[in-house]
matplotlib code that plots the C-alpha trace (Angstrom):
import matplotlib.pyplot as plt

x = [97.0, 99.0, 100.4, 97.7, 94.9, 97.1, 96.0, 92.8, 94.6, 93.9, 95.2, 93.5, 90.1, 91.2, 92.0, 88.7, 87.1, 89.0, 88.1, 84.5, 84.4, 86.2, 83.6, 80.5, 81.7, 77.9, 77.9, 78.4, 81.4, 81.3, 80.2, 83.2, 85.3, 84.3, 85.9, 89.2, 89.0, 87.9, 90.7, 93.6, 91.4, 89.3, 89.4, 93.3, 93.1, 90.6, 91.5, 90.8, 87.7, 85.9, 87.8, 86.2, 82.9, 82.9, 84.0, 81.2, 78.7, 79.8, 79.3, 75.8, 75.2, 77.3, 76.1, 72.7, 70.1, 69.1, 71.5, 71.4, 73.1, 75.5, 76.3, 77.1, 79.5, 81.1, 82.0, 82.6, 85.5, 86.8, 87.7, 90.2, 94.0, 94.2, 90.8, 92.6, 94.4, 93.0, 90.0, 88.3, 87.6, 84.5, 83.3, 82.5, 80.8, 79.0, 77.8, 76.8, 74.9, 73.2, 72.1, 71.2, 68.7, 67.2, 66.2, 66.0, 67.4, 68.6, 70.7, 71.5, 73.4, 75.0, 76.1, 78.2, 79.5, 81.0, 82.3, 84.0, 85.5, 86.8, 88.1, 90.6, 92.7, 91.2, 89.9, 86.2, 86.5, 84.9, 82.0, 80.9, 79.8, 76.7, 75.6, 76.2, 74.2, 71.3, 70.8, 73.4, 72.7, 72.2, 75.5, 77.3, 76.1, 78.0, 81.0, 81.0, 81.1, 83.6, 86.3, 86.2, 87.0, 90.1, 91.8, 93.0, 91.4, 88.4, 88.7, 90.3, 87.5, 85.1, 87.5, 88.3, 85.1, 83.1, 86.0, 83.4, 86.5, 88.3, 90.7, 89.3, 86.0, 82.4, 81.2, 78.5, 76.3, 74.8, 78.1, 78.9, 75.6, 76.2, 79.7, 79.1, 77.9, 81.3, 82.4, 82.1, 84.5, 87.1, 86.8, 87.7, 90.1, 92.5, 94.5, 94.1, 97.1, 97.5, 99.0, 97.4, 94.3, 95.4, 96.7, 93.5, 91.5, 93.7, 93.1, 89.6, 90.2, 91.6, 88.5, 86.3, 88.2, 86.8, 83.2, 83.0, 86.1, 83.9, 83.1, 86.8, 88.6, 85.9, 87.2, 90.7, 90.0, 88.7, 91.8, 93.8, 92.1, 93.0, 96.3, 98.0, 101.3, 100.4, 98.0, 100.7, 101.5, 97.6, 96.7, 99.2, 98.1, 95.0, 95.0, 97.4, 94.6, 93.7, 97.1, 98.1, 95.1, 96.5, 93.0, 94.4, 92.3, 94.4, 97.6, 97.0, 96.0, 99.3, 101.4, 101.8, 102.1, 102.8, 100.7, 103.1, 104.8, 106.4, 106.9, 108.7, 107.0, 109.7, 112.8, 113.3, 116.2, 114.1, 111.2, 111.4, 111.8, 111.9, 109.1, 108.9, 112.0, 112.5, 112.1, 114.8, 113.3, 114.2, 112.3, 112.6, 109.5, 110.4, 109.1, 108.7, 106.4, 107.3, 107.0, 108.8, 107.0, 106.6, 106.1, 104.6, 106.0, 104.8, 104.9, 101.8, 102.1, 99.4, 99.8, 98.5, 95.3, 94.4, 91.5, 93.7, 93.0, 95.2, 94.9, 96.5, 98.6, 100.2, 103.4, 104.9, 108.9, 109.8, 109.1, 111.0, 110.7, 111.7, 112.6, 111.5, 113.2, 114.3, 114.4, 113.9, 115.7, 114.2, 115.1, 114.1, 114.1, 110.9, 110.8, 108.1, 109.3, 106.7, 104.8, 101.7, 99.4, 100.1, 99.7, 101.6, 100.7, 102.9, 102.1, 101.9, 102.2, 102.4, 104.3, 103.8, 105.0, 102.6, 104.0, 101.2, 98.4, 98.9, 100.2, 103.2, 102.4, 102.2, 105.2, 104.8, 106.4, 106.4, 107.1, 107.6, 106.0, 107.2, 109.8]
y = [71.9, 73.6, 72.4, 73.8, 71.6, 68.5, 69.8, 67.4, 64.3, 60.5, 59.9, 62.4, 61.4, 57.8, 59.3, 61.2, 57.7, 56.0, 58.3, 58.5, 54.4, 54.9, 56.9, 54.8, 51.6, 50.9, 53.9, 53.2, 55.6, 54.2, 57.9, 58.9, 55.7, 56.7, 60.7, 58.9, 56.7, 59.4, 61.7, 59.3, 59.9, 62.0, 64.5, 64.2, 67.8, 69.2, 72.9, 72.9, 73.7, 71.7, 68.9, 70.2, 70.6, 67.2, 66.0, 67.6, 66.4, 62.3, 63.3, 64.9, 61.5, 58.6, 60.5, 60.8, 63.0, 63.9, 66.9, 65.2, 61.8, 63.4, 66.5, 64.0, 61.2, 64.3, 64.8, 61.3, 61.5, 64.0, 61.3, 60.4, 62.6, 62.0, 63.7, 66.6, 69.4, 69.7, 66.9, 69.3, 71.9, 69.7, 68.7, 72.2, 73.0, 69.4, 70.4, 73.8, 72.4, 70.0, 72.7, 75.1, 71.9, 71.6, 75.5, 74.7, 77.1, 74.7, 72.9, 76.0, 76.6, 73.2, 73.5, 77.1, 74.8, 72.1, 74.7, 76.4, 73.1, 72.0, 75.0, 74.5, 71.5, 73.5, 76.6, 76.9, 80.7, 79.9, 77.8, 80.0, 82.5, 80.8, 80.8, 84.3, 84.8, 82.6, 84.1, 86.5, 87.9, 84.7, 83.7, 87.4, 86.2, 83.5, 85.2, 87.9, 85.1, 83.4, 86.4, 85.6, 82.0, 80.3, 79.1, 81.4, 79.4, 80.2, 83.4, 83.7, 81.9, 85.5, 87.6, 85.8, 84.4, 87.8, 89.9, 91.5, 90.7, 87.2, 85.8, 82.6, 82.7, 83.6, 87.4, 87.9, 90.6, 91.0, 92.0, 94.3, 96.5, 96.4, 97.9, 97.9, 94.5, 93.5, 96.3, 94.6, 92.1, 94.5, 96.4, 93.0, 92.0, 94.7, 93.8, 89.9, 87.9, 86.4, 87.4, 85.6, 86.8, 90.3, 90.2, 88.6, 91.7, 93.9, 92.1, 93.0, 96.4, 97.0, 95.3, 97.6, 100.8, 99.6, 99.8, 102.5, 105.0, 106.8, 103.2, 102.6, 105.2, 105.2, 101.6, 102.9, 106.1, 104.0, 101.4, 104.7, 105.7, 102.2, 101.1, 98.4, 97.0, 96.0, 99.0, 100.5, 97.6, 96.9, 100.3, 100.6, 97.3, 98.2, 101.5, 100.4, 101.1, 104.7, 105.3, 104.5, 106.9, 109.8, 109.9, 112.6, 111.1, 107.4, 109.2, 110.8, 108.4, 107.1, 109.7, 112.0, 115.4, 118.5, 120.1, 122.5, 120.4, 121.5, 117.5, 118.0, 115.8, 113.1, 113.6, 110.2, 108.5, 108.0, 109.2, 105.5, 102.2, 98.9, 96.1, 94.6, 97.3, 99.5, 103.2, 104.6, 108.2, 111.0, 113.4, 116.2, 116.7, 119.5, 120.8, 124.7, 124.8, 125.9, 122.8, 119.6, 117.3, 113.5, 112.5, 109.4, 109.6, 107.2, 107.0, 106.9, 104.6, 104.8, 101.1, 101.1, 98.9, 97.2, 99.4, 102.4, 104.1, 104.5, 102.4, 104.2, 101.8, 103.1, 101.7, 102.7, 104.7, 105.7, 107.8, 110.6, 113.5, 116.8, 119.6, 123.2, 123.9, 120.1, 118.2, 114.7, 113.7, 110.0, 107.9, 104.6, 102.2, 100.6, 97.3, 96.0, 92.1, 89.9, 88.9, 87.1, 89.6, 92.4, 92.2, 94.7, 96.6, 99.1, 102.6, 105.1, 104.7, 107.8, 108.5, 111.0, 111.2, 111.4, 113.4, 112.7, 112.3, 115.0, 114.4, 116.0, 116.5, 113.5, 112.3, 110.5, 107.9, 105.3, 101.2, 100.0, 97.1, 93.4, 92.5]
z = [81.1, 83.8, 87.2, 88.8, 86.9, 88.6, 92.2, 91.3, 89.9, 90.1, 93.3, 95.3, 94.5, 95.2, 98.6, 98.7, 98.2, 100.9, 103.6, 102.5, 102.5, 106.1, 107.2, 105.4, 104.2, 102.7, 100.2, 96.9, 95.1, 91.8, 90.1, 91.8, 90.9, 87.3, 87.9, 89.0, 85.5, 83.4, 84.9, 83.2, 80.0, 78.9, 82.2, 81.8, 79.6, 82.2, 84.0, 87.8, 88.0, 85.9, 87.7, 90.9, 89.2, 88.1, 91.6, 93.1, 90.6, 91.3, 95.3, 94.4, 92.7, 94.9, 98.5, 100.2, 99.0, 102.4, 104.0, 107.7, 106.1, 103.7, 106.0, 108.7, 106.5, 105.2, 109.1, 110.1, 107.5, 109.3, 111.4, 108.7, 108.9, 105.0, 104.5, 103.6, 100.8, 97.8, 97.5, 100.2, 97.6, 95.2, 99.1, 100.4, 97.2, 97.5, 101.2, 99.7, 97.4, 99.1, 101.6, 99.2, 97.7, 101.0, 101.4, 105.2, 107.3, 110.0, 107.0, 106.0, 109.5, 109.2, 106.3, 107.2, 110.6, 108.2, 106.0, 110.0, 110.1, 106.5, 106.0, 109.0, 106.3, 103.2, 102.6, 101.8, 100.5, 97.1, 98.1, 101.1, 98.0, 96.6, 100.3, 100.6, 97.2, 98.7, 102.5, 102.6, 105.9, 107.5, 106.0, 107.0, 110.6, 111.0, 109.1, 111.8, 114.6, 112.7, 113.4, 117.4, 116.2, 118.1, 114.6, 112.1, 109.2, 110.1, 111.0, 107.5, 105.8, 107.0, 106.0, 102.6, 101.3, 101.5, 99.7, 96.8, 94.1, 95.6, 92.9, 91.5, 92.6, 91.4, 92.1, 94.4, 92.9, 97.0, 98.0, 94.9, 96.0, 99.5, 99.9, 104.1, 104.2, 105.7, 107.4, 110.9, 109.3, 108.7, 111.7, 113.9, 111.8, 111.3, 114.4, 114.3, 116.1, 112.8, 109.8, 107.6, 109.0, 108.4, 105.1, 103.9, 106.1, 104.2, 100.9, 101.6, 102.1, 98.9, 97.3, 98.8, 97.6, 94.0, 95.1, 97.8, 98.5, 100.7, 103.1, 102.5, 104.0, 106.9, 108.0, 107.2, 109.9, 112.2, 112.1, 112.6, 115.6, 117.2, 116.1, 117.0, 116.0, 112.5, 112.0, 109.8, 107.6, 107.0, 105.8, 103.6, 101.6, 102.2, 100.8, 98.1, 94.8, 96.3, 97.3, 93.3, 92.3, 94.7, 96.7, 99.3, 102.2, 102.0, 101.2, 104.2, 106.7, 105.0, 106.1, 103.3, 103.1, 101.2, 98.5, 97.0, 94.7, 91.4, 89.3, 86.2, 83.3, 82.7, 80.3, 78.3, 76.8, 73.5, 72.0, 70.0, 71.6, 69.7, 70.3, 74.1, 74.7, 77.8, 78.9, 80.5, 81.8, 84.9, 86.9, 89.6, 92.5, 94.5, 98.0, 97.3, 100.4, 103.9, 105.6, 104.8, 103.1, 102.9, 99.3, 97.2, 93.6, 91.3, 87.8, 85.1, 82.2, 78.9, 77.4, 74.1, 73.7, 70.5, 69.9, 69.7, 72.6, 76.1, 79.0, 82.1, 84.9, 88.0, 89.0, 92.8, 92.1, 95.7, 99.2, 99.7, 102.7, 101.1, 103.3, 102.2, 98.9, 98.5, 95.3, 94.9, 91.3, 90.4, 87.1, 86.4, 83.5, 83.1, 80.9, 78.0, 77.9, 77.5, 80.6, 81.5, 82.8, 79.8, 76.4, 74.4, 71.0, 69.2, 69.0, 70.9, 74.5, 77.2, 80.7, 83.3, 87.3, 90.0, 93.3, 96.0, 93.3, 91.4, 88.5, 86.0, 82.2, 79.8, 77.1, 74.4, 73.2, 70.3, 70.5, 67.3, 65.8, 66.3, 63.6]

ax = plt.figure().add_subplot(projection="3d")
ax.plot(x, y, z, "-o")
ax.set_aspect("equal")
plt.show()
């Protein structure tokens, strides 16, 4: 169990119960006084979101059947300051489902408005998807709405909730085959007043680059075309995946020039590194063009997977702009410690550098086995 599992813990769902009672003092909690018990028990081992699916399950039980009544004493707790953080999470995905049980439309278009409003003390991002799944063009209506919104949170929640690859959450096979779905989204939100509006817009971005490059660098063109004072920052995060996989249309809304490029493959310290070691390696790119040249150089590592084959990463090295004739010399030591996102094999592992996507010729290179 993590720290993260904790974010559900005893005494938020005794909160969640006290501003519930505050806002119906008739309804009867005891499924959910049973989820705080069980959660110094047998929940006390319980990840995160089985502690919010068990949450949601007592609410389904302990609240009304009927949307109006349960829609409307989740908004009466609004009332309450402390109905807030964390305990908001199983209660959009209780309003969801209770919605999504009704199949009418008019509940439906509640249910998004209380998710408008919960979102503003806790974001409703991962329960706004099974409504996409269920009506999503009703639901990319009121998304599109949401970015004229006067709070950021909400205006978030559009932008967030409909990325085709949010961290976390469940997929939404609708949005995976409908790569322009959320296009308007991205269009309005490019220049929002808020950055956490626009880091989330260009969070999107980057998702999209992984099911349309095409749709993509359309939005990107388009942001070009009407910058504003973040513009810059935006595309580049944005474009960050196609920038790594030297697409020459995002390296050049980028800024990046110069295709006469002569990249040496990369000289290394050792052909043989011990187990969880380090690379130390060097390179030249040179501008033999006419024109100066601004140059991405990256570097291309082949991790070795347990199945014996090569799994190619990216990793960003530096900017340079190289006047005609100009070398840029680069070295850099890359480490194999452990860490939590990687898992290492010995074997054979490969590096190459990439000078504005193209890309030098591959070394080898052995890692050892652990001792």
């Amino acid at each position: 169990m993590g720290a993260m599992d904790e974010l559900i813990n005893p005494s938020v769902v005794a909160q969640l119960r006290r501003s519930l009672t505050l806002a119906d003092p008739s309804v009867d909690l005891s499924s959910l006084q049973s989820v705080q018990d069980a959660l110094v028990g047998e929940l006390s081992q319980a990840r995160l979101r089985d502690r919010v699916d068990t949450v949601r399950e007592a609410l389904l039980n302990d609240l009304p059947s009927d949307f109006d009544a349960a829609n409307g004493l989740v908004r009466d707790a609004w009332g309450d300051p402390a109905f807030t953080g964390w305990m908001l999470w199983p209660v959009t995905e209780f309003v969801t489902a209770s919605a999504l049980a009704s199949g009418l439309e008019e509940d439906f278009d509640a249910a998004m408005e209380s998710l408008a409003l919960l979102t503003q003390r806790h974001t409703g991002e991962f329960a706004i998807r099974d409504m996409i799944q269920a009506r999503p063009e009703r639901a990319l209506e009121h998304a599109n709405s949401w970015m004229r919104h006067e709070n950021e949170h909400v205006r978030r929640l559009a932008s967030e909730g409909t990325r085709a690859y949010l961290p976390w959450a469940k997929r939404v096979p609708w949005l995976l085959e409908q790569p322009r779905a959320t296009v308007d989204i991205l269009l309005a939100g490019h220049q929002d007043q808020s950055e956490y509006v626009r880091r989330s817009v260009a969070n999107h971005l980057n998702d999209l680059s992984r099911l349309s490059p095409s749709v993509t660098i359309e939005v990107a063109e388009h942001w070009a075309q009407h910058p504003g004072e973040h513009t810059a920052w935006v595309l580049r995060h944005g474009l960050r995946t196609l920038n790594k996989q030297g697409d020459q249309a995002a390296l050049k809304l980028l800024g990046f020039s110069g295709d006469e490029l002569v990249i040496e493959a990369p000289q290394l310290s050792s052909h043989m590194i011990p187990w969880q070691g380090e690379i130390l390696f060097q390179a030249s790119v040179t501008n033999t063009g006419a024109e100066s040249a601004n140059v991405a150089i990256d570097y291309n590592i082949g991790f070795q997977r347990a199945n014996g084959s090569i799994s190619q990463k990216t990793f960003k090295l530096t900017t340079k702009t190289l006047a005609p004739g100009e070398a840029a010399h680069v070295e850099k030591k890359h480490s194999f410690r452990p860490i939590t996102t990687r898992r290492y094999y010995p074997g054979k592992h490969t590096i190459a550098i990439q000078a504005n996507g193209r890309v030098s010729d591959t070394v080898s290179f052995e890692m050892t086995a652990a001792n």
